[in-house]
C-alpha positions as a Markdown table, in Angstrom:
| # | Residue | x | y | z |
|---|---|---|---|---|
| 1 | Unk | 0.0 | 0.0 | 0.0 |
| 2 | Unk | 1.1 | 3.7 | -1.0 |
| 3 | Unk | 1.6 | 6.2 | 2.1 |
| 4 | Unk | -0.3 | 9.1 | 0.9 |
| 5 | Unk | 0.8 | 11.1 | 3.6 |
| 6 | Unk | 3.0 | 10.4 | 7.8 |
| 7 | Unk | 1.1 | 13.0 | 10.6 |
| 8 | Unk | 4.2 | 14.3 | 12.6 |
| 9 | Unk | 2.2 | 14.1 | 16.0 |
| 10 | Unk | 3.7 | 11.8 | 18.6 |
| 11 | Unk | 0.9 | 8.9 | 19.6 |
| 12 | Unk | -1.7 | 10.1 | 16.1 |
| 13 | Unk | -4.4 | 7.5 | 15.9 |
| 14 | Unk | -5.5 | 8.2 | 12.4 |
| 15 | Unk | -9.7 | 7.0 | 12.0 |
| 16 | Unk | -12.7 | 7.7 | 10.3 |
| 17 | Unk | -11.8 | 8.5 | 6.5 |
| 18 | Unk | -14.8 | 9.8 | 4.5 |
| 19 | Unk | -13.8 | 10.9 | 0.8 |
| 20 | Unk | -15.3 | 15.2 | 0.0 |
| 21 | Unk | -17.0 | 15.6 | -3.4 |
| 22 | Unk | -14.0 | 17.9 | -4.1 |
| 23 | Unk | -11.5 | 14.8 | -3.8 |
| 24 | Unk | -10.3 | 15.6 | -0.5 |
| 25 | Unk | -9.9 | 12.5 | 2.0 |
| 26 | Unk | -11.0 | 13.6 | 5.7 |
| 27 | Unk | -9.8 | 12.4 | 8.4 |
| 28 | Unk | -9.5 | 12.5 | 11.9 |
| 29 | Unk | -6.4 | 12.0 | 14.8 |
| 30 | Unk | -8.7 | 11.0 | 17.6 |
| 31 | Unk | -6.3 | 11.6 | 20.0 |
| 32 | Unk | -5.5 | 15.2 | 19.3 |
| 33 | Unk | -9.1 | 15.9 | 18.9 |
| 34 | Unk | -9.0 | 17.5 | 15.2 |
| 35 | Unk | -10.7 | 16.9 | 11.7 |
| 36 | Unk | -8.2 | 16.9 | 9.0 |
| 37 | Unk | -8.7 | 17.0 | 5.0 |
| 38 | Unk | -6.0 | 15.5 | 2.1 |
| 39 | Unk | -5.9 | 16.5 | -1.2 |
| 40 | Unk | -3.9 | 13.5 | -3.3 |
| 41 | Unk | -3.6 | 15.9 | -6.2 |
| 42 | Unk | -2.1 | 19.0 | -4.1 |
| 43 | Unk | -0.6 | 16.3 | -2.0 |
| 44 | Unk | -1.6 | 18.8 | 1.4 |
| 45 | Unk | -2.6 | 18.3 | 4.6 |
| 46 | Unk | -5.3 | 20.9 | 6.4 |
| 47 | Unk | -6.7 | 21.5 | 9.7 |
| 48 | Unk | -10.8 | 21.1 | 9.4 |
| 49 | Unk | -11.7 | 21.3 | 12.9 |
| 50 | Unk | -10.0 | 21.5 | 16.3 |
| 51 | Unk | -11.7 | 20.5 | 19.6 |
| 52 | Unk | -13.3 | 17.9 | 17.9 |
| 53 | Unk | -14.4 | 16.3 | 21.1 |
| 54 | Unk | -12.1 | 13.0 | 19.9 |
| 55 | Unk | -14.3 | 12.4 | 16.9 |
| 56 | Unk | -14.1 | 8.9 | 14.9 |
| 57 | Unk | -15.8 | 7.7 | 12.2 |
| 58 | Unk | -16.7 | 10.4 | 9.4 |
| 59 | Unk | -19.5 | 10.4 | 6.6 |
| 60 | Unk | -20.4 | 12.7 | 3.8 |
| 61 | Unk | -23.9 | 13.5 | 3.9 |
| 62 | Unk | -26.1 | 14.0 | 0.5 |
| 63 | Unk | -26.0 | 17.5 | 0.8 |
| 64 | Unk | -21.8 | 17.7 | 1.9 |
| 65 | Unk | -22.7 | 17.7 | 5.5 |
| 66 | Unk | -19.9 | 16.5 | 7.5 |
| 67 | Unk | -21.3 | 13.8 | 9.9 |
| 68 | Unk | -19.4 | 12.5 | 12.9 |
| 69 | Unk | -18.9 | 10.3 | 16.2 |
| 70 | Unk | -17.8 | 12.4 | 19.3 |
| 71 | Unk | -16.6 | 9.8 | 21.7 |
| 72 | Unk | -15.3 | 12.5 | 23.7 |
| 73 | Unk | -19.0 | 13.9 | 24.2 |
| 74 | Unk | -21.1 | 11.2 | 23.7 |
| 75 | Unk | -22.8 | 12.6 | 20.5 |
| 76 | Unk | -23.1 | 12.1 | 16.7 |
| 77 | Unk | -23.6 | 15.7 | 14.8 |
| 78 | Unk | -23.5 | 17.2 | 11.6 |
| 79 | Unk | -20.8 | 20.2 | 10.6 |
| 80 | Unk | -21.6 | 22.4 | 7.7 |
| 81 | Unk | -18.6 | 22.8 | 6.3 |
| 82 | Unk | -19.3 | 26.6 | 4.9 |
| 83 | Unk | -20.0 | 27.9 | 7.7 |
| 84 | Unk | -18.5 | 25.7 | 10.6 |
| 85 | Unk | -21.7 | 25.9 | 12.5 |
| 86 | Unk | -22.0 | 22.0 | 14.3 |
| 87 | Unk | -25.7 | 20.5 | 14.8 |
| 88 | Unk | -26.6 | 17.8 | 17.3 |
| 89 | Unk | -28.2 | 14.8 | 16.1 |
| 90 | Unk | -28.3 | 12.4 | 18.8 |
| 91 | Unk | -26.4 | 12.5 | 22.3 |
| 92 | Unk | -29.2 | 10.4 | 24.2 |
| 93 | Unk | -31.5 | 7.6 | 24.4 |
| 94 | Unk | -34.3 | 6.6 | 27.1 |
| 95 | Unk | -33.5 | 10.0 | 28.9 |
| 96 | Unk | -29.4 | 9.0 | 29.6 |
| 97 | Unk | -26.1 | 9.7 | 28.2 |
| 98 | Unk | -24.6 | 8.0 | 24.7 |
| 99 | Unk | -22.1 | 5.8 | 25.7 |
| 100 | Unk | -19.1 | 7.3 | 22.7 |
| 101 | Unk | -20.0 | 7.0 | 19.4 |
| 102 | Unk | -17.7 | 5.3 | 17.1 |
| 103 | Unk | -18.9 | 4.6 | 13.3 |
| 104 | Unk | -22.2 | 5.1 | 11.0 |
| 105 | Unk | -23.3 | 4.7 | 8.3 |
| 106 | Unk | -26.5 | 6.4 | 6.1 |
| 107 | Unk | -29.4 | 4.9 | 4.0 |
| 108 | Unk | -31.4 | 6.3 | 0.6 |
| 109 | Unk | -33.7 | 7.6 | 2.9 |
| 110 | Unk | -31.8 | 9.6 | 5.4 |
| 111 | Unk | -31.4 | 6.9 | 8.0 |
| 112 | Unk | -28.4 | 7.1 | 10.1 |
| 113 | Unk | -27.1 | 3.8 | 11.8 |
| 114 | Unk | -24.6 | 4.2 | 14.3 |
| 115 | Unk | -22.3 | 2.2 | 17.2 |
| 116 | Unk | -21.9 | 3.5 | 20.6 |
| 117 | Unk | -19.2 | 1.6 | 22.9 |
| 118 | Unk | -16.8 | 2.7 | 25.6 |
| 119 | Unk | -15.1 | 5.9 | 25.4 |
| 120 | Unk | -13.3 | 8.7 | 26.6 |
| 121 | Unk | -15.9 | 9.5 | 29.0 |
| 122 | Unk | -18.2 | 7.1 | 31.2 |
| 123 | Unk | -21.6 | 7.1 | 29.8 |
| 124 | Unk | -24.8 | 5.2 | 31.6 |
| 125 | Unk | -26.3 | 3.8 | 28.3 |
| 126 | Unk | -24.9 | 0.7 | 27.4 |
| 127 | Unk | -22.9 | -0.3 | 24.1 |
| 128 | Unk | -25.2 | -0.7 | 21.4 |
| 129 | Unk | -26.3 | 0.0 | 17.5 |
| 130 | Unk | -28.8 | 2.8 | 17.1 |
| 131 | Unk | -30.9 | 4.3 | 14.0 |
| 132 | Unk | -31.5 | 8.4 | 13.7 |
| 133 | Unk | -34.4 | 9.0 | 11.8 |
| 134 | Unk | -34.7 | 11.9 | 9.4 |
| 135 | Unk | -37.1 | 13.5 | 11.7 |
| 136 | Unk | -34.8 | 13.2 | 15.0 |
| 137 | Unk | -35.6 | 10.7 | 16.7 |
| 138 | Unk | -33.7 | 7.6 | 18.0 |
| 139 | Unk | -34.0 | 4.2 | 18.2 |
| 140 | Unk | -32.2 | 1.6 | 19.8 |
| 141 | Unk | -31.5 | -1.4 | 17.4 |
| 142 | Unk | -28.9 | -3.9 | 19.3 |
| 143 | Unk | -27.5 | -3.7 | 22.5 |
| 144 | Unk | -25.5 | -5.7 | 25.4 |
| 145 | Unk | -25.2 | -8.0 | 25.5 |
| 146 | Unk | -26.0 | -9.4 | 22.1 |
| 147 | Unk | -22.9 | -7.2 | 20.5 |
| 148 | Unk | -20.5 | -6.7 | 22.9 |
| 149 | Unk | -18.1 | -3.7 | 21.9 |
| 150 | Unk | -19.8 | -3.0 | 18.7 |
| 151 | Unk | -17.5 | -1.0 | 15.9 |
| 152 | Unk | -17.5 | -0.8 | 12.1 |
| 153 | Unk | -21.1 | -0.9 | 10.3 |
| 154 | Unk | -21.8 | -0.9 | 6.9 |
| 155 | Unk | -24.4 | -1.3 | 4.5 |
| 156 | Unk | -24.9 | -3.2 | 1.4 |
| 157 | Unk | -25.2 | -1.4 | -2.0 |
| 158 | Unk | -28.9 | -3.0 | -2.1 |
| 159 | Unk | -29.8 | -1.3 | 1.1 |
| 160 | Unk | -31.1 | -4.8 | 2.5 |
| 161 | Unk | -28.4 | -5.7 | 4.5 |
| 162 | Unk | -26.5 | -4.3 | 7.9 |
| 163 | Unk | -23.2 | -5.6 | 8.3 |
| 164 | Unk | -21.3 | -4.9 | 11.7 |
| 165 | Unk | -18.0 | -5.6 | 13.2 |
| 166 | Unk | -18.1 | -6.3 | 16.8 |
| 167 | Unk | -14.4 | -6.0 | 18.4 |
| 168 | Unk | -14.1 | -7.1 | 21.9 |
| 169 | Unk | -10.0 | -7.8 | 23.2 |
| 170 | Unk | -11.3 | -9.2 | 26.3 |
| 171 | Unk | -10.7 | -13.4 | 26.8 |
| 172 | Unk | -14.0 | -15.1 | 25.3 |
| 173 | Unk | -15.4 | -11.8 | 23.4 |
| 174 | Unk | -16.8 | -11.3 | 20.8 |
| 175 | Unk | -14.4 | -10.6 | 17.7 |
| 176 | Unk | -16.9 | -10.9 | 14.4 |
| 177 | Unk | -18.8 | -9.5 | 11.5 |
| 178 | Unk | -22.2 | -10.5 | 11.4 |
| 179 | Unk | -24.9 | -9.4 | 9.2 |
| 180 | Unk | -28.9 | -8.5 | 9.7 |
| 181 | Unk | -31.4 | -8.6 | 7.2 |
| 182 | Unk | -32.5 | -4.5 | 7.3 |
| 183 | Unk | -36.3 | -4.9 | 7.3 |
| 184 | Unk | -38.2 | -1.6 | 5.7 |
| 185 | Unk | -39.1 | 0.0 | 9.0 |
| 186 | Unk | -35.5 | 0.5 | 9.5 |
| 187 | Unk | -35.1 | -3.0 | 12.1 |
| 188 | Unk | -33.0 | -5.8 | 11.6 |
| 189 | Unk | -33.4 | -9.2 | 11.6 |
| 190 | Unk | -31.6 | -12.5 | 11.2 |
| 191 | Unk | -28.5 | -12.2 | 12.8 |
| 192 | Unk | -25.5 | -14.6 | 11.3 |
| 193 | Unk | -22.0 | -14.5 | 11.8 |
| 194 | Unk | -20.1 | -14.7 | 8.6 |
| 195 | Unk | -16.4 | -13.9 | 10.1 |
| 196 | Unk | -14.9 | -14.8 | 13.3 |
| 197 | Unk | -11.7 | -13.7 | 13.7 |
| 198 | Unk | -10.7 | -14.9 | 17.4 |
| 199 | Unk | -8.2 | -15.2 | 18.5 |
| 200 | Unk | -6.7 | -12.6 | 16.7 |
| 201 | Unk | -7.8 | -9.3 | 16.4 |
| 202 | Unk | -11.2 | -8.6 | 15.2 |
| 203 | Unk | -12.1 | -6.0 | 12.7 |
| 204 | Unk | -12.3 | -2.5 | 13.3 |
| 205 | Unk | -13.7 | 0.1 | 10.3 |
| 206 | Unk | -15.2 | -1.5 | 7.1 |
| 207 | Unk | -16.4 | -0.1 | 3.8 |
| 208 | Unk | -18.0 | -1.9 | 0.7 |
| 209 | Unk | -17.7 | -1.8 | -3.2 |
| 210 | Unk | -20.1 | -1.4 | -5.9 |
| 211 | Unk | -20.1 | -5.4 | -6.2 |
| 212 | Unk | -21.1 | -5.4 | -1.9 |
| 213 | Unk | -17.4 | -6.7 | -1.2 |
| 214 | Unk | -16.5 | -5.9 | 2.6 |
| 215 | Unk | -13.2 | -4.5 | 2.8 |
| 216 | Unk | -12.4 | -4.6 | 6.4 |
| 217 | Unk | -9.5 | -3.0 | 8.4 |
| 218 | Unk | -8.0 | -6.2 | 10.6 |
| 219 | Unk | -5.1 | -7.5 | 12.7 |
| 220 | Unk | -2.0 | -6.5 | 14.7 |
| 221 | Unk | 1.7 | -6.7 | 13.4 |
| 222 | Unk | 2.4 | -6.7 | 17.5 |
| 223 | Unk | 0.5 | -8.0 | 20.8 |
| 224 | Unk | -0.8 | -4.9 | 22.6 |
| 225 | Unk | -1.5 | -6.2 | 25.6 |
| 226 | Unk | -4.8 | -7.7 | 25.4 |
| 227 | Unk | -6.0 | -11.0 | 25.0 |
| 228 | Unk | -5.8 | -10.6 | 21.4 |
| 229 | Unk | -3.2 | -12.7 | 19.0 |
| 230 | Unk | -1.7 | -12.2 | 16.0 |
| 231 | Unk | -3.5 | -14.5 | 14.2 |
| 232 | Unk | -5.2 | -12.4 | 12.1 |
| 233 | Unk | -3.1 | -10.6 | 9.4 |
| 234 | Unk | -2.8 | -6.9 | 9.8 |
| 235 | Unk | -4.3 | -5.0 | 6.7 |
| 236 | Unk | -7.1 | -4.9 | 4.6 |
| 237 | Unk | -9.2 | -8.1 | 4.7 |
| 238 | Unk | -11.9 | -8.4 | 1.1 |
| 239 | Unk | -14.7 | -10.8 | 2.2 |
| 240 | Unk | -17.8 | -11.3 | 0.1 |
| 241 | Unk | -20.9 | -10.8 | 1.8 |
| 242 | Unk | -21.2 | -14.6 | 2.8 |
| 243 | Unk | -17.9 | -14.5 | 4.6 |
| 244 | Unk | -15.5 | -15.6 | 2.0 |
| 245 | Unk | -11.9 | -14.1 | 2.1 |
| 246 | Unk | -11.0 | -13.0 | -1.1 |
| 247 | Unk | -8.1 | -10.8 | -1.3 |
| 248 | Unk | -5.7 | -8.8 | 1.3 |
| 249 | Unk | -3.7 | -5.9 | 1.6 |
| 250 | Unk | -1.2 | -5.9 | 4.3 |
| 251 | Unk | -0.4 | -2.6 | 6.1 |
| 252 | Unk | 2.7 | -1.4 | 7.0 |
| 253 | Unk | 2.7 | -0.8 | 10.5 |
| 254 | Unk | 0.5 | -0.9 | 13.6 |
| 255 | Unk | -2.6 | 0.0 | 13.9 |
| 256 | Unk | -5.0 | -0.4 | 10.7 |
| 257 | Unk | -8.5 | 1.3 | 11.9 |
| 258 | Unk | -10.7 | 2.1 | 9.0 |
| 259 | Unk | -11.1 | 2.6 | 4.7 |
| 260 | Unk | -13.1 | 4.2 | 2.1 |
| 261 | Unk | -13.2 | 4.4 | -1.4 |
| 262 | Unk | -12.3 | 7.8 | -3.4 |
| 263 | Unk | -10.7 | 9.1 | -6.5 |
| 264 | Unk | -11.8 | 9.9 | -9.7 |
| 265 | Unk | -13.0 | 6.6 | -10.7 |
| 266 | Unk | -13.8 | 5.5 | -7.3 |
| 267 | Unk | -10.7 | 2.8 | -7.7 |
| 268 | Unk | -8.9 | 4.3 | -5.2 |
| 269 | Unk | -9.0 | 2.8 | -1.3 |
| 270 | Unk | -7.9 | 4.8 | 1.4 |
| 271 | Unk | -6.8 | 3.3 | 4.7 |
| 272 | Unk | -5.7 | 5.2 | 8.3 |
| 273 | Unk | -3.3 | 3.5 | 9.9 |
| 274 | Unk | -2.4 | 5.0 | 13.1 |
| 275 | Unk | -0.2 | 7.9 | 11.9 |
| 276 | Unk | -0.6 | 7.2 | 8.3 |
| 277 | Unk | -3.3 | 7.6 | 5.0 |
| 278 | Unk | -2.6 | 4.8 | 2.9 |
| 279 | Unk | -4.0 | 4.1 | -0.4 |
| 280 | Unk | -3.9 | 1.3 | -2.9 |
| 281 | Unk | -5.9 | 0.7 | -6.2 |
| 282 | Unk | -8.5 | -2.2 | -6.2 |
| 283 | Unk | -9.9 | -3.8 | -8.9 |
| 284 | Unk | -13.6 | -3.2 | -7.9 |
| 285 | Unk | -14.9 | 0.2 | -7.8 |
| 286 | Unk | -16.4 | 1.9 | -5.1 |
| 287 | Unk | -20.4 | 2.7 | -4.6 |
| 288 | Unk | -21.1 | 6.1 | -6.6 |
| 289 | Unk | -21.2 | 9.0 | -4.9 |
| 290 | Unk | -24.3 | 9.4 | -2.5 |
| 291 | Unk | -26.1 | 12.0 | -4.8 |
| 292 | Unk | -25.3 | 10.4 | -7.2 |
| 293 | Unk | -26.6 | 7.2 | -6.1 |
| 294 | Unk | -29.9 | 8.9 | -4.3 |
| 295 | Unk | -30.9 | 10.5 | -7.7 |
| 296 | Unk | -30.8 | 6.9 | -8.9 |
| 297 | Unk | -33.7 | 5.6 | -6.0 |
């Protein structure tokens, strides 16, 4: 895999890359609490936001709207990007706390799933999967302890199916993918596991391609103190949607978190990797751009 670009900051966790309309690869360094942006053609780096409240995983809305987990306040919101201005979506549920959010993902309808798992903060809800509606409110889809540190969640290009990484270190834990049939009223259903990667270390962020090909950010090249092996290959993992492995990309160095797909013909996958943006060409494209796609129902 290509370094596309080496953050200088001592202990950067890189996370959450979501590709702008412009080209532009966000990003974010959880640790140091900012957003950042890369241009592959320019080849710079930019500051997007500071005091990001230790924000995660990133999405592009239809309309550009930057969409984010706060782990460091318990809270998923929305950043227009002209004007900076930051809008709450969900921080919440049954009258308590957010434990931190971590991923999400967005259906054709405005539907936003995300996980919520331990944190930089101690929240009172538990870990679990919700839905956002597009009028507000919140629902609670999963929860502990049926996933037990849930993480990367995806869906496929059909809309009818919700695939989610559940990563738990801990001796005995769940370390998985499974998938849910995504009924129309926004629930899931039929809960399978199509990966397992105990021992080693489970998935973390995930993406899919055009064809519904999870591309899934796995393994350690070290131990790092958990009960986690390193049986599990660190890089990019390409599964089919049944669970079949069928291509890897390894990663040069500890830890691979998360990927998207970008460039110009959406060939192009992106990968953080603690302090780097990798990139690699695949043979599969990526889903079209969501207004793209939306205009196509």
């Amino acid at each position: 895999m290509q370094v596309e670009t080496r953050l200088a900051d001592t202990g950067a966790f890189t996370e959450g890359p979501a590709v702008a309309e412009s080209g532009e690869v966000f990003f974010t360094n959880t640790p140091a609490a900012v957003v950042l942006a890369w241009h592959p053609g320019t080849k710079t780096l930019r500051v997007v936001r500071e005091k990001s409240e230790n924000a995660n995983g990133l999405l592009f809305d239809p309309e550009g709207g930057l969409l984010a987990c706060e782990g460091g306040a318990g809270r998923v919101t929305r950043m227009d990007l002209d004007s900076g201005d930051i809008t709450v979506l969900a921080d919440e549920y049954d009258g308590l706390p957010l434990q931190a959010p971590n991923d999400l993902v967005q259906d054709r309808q405005g539907g936003i799933y995300f996980t919520s798992r331990p944190g930089v903060k101690r929240k009172d809800n538990v870990n679990a999967v919700y839905r956002i509606d597009p009028d507000g409110s919140l629902h609670q889809l999963l929860r502990a302890p049926e996933v037990h540190v849930p993480n990367g969640i995806v869906l496929s290009p059909d809309q009818r199916t919700l695939f989610l990484i559940d990563a738990d270190g801990g001796e005995g834990r769940n370390r998985n993918i499974t998938a849910h049939d995504l009924l129309p009223d926004g629930t899931l259903a039929n809960r399978r596991v199509i990966v397992d990667f105990s021992p080693g270390r489970s998935g973390d962020g995930m993406c899919v391609d055009a064809k519904g090909h999870l591309y899934v950010a796995a393994g350690l090249h070290a131990r790092r103190g958990s009960s986690e092996t390193l049986d599990t290959r660190p890089g990019i993992h390409v599964f089919s949607p049944e669970g079949e492995l069928l291509a890897f990309a390894e990663t040069p160095e500890d830890t691979v978190t998360n990927c998207t797909f970008g460039g110009p013909d959406r060939h192009t996958l992106y990968a953080t990797c603690e302090p780097l943006l990798l990139s690699v060409r695949t043979r599969n494209p990526g889903p079209p751009p969501r207004r793209e796609r939306d205009s196509q129902g």
